[in-house]
C-alpha positions, 0 to 999 in steps of 0.5 A: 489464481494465487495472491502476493501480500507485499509489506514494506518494511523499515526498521519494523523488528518489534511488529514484522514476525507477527505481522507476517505470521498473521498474513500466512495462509491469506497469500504469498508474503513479501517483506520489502526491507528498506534498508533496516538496521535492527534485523527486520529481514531476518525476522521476516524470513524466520516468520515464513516471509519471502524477503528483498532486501534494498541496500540504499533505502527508497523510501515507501513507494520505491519498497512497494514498487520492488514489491509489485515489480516481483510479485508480476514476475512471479505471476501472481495475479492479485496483490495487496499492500499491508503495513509492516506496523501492527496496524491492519489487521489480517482479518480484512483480507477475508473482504479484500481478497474475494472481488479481487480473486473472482474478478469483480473488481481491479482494485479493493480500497480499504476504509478507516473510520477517521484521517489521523491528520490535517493533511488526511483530510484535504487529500481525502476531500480531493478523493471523495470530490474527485471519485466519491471515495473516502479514503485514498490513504489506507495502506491496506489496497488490493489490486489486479496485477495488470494494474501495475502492468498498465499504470505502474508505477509507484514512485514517479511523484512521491504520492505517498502510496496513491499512485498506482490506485489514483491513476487507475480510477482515473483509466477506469478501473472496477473498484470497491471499497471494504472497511477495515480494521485499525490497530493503535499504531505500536510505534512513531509513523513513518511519514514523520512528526505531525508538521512534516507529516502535513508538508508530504501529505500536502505536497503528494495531493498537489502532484496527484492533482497535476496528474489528474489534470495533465495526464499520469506519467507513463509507465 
């Protein structure tokens, strides 16, 4: 049974050769370039990284979406996303994988010790309110491919990366959650400055609220 590391990746030069030399020997790794302009791919590539390539940036879900979308294709039975900054640390995996590879559970959730911001926190609040889970926002998850073949996908409402996960707890998925490791971030986040930060993060609990209510979109 083999396990596919999907690592979207947008103008990441400085953190993606060392995050992918880490990720080597945990699985196959797939590094989702969404449109980079500062040699991100071939970085990757050089570091051992199966590359794809988006001409036109989609955004994070869009590059976890053509991550998922390959790594079914491809057969592999586990996926994990894992971010392309510097932030998670591979050692986790040693948690994440084993439920998920031994069939104990669909979806592996990672835990940080804290929300970095506002909007964090009230989306969190909903999680924890909703699931009893304490952090629906890590990057670092682990799920099951039929998941994606179930529930997928990841962009139909911008959920900032929750989607998938969101509507399978919500179907009855087996989960865990695992602590993880955190990094100081080696560069700015990707979701913007605090203030924009905030709107998206806001905006995706409103629509993960509506689709809990309403019924997720179908695949």
């Amino acid at each position: 049974m083999s396990a596919a590391i999907v690592v979207p990746a947008h103008n990441e030069a400085a953190t993606i050769g060392a995050v992918v030399a880490g990720l080597r020997g945990w699985g196959h790794v797939i590094v989702v370039d969404d449109a980079s302009r500062d040699g991100t791919a071939d970085i990757a590539r050089a570091a051992g990284a199966e590359v794809l390539t988006h001409a036109i940036n989609r955004g994070y879900e869009g590059a976890l979406e053509s991550g998922f979308a390959h790594a079914v294709t491809a057969r592999h039975a586990v996926i994990v996303t894992f971010d392309a900054d510097g932030q998670h640390d591979p050692r986790s995996l040693a948690d994440i994988l084993p439920p998920l590879l031994e069939n104990r559970a669909d979806l592996v959730l990672g835990i940080r010790p804290a929300a970095a911001r506002l909007g964090e926190v009230l989306f969190n609040l909903y999680a924890r309110l909703r699931f009893g889970l304490p952090d629906i926002l890590c990057g670092l998850k682990g799920y099951r491919s039929e998941l994606y073949a179930r529930h997928g996908c990841f962009d139909h409402i911008h959920g900032l990366g929750t989607e998938l996960a969101l509507a399978s707890m919500s179907h009855g998925a087996r989960w865990q959650t695992v602590p993880v490791l955190i990094h100081p971030r080696q560069d700015a986040p990707r979701i913007g400055s605090r203030f924009r930060a905030n709107r998206r993060l806001l905006t995706a609990l409103a629509r993960a609220i509506r689709c809990d209510l309403m019924g997720w979109p179908a695949r």
